[in-house]
N, C-alpha and C positions, 0 to 999 in steps of 0.2 A: 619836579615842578608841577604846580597845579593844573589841571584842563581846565581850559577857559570855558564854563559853564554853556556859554552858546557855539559852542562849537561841533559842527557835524561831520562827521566820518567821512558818510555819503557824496560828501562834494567832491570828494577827491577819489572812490573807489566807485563811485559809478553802481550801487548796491551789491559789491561783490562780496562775497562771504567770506568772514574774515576767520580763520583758523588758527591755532595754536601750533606753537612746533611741536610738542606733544600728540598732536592730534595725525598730524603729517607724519610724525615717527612710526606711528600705530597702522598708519594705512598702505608706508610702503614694507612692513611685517608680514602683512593681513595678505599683496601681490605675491611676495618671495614663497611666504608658503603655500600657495596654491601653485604656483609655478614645481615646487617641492611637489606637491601633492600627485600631481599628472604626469611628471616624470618618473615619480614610483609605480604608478598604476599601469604605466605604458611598459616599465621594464616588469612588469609582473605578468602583463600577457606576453609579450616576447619570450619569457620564462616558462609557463605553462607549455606555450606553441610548442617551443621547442622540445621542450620535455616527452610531448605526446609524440611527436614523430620520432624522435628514438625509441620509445616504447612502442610503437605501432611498429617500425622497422627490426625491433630485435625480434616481438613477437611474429611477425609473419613468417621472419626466417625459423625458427619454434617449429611454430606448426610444419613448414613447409619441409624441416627434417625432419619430422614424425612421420608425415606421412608417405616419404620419402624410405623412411623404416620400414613402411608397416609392408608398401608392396615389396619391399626386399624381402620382410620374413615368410611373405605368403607364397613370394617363391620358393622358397628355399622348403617351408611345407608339402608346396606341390610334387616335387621335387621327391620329397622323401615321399609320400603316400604314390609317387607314381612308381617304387620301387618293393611297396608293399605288395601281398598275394591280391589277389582279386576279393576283399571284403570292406566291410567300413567299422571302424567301430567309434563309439562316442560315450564321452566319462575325460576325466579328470586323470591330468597325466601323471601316473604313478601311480593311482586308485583303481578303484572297479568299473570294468569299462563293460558294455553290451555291446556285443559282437551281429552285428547283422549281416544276413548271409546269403547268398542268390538261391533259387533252385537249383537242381543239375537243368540243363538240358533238357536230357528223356526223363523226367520225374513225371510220374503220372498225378494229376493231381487229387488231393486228398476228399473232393468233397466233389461229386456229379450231379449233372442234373437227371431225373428220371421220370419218363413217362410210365404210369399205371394203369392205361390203358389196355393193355396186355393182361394183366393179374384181374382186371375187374370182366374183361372177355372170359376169362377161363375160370370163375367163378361166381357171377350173378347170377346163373341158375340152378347153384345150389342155396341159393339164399329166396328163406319163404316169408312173408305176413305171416300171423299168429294174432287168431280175435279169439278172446276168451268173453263170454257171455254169462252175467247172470240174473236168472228170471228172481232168482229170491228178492234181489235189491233192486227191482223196475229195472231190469232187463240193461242192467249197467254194462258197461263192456270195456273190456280194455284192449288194447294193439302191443304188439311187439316183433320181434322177427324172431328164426329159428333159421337152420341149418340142418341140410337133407344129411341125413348119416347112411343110406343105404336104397337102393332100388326097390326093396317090398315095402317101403313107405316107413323108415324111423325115423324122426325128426327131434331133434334136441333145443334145448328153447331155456330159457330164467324160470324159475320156479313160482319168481314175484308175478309174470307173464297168465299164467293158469290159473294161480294159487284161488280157489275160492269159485271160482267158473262152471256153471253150470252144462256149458256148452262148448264147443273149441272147435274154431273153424282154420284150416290154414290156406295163405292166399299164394298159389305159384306165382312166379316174373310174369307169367303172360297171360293172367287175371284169373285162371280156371280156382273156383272156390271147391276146396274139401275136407267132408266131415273129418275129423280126429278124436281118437279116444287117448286117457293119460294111461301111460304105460307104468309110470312110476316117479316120484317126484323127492327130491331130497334137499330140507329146507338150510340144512347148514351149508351147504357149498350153493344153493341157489340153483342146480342145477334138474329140470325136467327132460322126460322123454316122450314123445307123444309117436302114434303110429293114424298114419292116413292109408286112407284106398283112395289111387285117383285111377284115371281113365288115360293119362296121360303118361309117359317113361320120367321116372327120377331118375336129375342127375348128382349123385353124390357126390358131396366135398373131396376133397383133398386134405387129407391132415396129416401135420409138417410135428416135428419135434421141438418143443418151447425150452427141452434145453442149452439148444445148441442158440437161444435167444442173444444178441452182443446191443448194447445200449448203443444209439445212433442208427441202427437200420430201419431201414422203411419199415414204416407201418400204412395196411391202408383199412378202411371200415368199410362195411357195405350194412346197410339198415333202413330205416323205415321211421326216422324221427317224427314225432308231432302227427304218426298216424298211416293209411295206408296212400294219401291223398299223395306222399315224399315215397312213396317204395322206390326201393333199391339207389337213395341217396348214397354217393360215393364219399368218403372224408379220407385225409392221408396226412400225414405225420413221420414221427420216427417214434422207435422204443424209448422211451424215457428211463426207465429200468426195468431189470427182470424180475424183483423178488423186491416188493415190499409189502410189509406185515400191515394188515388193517384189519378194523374188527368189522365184521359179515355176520350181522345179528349178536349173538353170544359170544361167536366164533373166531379168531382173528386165521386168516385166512393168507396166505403167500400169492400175491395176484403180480402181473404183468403192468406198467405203467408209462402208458401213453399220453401225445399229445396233440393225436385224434379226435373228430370230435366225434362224443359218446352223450347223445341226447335218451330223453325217455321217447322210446319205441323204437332206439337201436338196440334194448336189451333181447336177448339171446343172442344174437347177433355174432359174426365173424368178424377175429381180428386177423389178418393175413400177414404174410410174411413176403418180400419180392419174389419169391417163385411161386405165388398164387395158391400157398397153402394156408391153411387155418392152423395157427398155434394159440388162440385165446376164445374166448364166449366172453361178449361186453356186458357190464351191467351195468344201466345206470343207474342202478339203486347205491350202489356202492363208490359212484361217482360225488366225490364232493362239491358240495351247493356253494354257489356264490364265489368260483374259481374257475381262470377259463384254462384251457390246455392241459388239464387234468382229468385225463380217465383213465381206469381197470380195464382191466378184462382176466378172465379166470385160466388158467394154463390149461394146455390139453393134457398136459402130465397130470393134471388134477380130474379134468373132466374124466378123461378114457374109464377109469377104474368106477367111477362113478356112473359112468351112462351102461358099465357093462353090467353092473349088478343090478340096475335099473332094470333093463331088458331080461336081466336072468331070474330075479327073484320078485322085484316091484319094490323091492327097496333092499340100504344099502346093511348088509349082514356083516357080524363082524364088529359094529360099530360101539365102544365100551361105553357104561352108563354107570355113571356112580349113585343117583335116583335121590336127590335132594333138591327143596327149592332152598336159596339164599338170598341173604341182605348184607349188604358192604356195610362192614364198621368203618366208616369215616376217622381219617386222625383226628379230627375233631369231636367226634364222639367216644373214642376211645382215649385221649386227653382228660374231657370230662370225667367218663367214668370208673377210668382206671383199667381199660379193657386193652388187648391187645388189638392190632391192625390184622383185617382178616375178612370170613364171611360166617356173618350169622344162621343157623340152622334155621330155619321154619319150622319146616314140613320135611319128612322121612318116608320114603315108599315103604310099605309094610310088607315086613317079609325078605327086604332087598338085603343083598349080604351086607352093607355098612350097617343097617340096622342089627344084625345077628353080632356085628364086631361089636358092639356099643356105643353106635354114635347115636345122640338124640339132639331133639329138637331145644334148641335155648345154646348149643353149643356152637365154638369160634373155629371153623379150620381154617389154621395158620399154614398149615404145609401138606402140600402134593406129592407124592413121591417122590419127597426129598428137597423141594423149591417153594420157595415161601410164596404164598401167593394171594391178593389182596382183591379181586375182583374176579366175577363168573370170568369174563374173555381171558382171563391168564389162568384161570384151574382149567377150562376148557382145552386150553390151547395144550398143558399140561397133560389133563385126560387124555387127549389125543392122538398120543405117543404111544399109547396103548393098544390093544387090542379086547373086545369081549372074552373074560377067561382069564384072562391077565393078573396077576397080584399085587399089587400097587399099596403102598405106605401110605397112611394118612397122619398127621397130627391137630388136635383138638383142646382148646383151652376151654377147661370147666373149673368153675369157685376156684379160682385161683391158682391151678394146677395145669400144667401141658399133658396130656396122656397121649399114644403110641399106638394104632392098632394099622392092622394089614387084613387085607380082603381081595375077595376075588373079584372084578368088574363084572355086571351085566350085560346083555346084549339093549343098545338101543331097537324098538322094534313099533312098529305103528300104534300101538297100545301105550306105549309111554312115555311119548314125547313130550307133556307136559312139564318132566323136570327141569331146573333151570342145566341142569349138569353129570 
């Protein structure tokens, strides 16, 4: 049936909004599922909740029997190491373990301490100053110390100390200055002897044996570093070693090695041993630069034999001289030019028995009686073994050739020490 054209809603609904049953279907959908929705979410956190305290309660109990464990094992540890011998060890069980271990008791221990008080009492008044003077060069002078060898005034000193000195004065501990003359001076071991007259009683050293030297005993120094301004400066140490090889000029030399200290104007100086004897003469010429707790000093096994020919003749006799200067073939020069490693001849003393065997000037010695050797301080050190008198092997490379000769050694002697060897 038709709506009557003038016909209003409103009169009867009071402007209420009129809806479809469709519409109403949709909106009580739209409640149910949210009502859905919040009752999932609430059983999702109940779910969680719960979840967490059984996993917090399983875990605690976890942990709380571990550790529950762990003091049981560390009993049971104690337990066994309280049954073990009196030691500990530590490492990996079934491997290599390191055993640490108590002293005894009465063990004496291995390292003391020591006052040197004593040794520098019973030997600072054998230790002198030593001023060498020279007018040639404006009256230059140089300092060093020495060591009294005897009551009628011998005194032993470094060679570098004099060497060149017009004048040589020696200054006692308790300041009295006196004249010295050189009694004899020997430039390969560094060693001089000098003789004074004083007015006053010398008291002589003490000199110990440097063989009976063990690496770790006390060393102590007594010297005059940086002048006489320091006399009778004390320094102490231990032996560092007994015997190492270094070259002393030409020379390589078997010195004593300390970690005293050894300045310039402790040279001629005493190195002492704990019973306040001298077993070394320090040099610091032979002390190397630019290193701390490194010093020499020269054995008295070396000096004794040296200060006695000194005092006996003015120098040392005996001493072999092969009479040549040389130059080191470099492996790099002898690379280039096809030369062997060796020392080139110069110069030949004329007259000298190498020259009567055949050795000239322009020639390579390769070998020393018997040892190949490349440089003056190894044929030296080689010569050395010898004696003036001696016959000794040489080997020599000429044009291409090795040749073979043997000769008798000369005596070194004041007149010809310019050799290199």
């Amino acid at each position: 049936m038709a709506r009557d054209p003038g016909y209003d809603n409103n009169q009867y609904y009071n402007d209420f909004q009129f809806k479809s049953y469709d519409e109403i279907l949709a909106a009580r959908r739209r409640k149910g599922n949210a009502r859905k929705g919040c009752i999932i979410g609430f059983m999702f956190v109940i779910s969680v909740v719960v979840l967490s305290v059984v996993i917090g309660v399983m875990g605690g109990t976890y942990i709380l029997e571990r550790i529950m464990q762990r003091f049981t094992t560390l009993g049971e540890e104690q337990e066994k190491t309280d049954e073990l011998p009196e030691k500990n060890s530590y490492g990996q069980q079934g491997g290599y373990a390191i055993e640490i271990e108590e002293p005894d008791a009465d063990a004496e221990p291995l390292i003391t301490a020591y006052d040197v008080s004593s040794v520098v009492e019973k030997s600072r008044q054998s230790v002198v100053g030593v001023v060498s003077e020279s007018y040639s060069n404006f009256s230059s002078s140089g300092t060093g110390t020495g060591i009294v060898l005897s009551e009628d005034g011998y005194i032993v000193t470094n060679n570098h100390v004099i060497q060149g000195g017009d004048s040589i004065t020696v200054v006692l501990e308790g300041g009295e200055n006196c004249p010295a003359i050189l009694i004899g001076a020997d430039e390969h071991t560094d060693i001089a002897v000098l003789k004074v007259q004083c007015s006053v009683k010398l008291i002589p050293a003490e000199f110990g044996d440097s063989e009976k030297l063990r690496s770790g005993e006390p060393a102590i120094v007594i010297g005059n570093p940086g002048g006489l301004d320091l006399q009778g400066t004390v320094t102490s140490g231990v032996i560092s070693a007994t015997d190492r090889r270094i070259n002393v000029g030409s020379n390589v030399m078997s010195l004593i090695q300390t970690d005293a200290s050894i300045n310039p104007g402790n040279s001629g100086g005493p190195l002492l041993n704990k019973y306040g004897q001298v077993v070394g003469v320090t040099s610091s010429k032979i002390s190397a630069d630019g290193y701390e707790g490194l010093g020499f000093a020269i054995p008295v096994s070396t000096v004794k034999p040296i200060v006695e020919e000194l005092i006996d003749n003015g120098y040392v006799s005996g001493r072999p001289l092969v009479g040549v200067s040389v130059r080191t073939v470099s492996q790099l020069a002898g690379a280039f030019y096809g030369l062997p490693r060796g020392m080139l001849v110069d110069r030949i003393a004329d007259g000298s028995a190498a020259m009567q065997a055949g050795l000239q000037p322009g020639d390579i010695i390769t070998h020393l009686g018997g040892t190949q050797i490349r440089t003056v301080s190894e044929a030296c050190y080689v010569r050395n073994q010898y004696s003036a008198g001696d016959t000794i092997a040489l080997s020599f490379y000429r044009n291409g050739h090795i040749y073979d000769i043997s000769f008798v050694l000369d005596e070194q002697q004041s007149d010809n020490t310019a050799w290199d060897f």
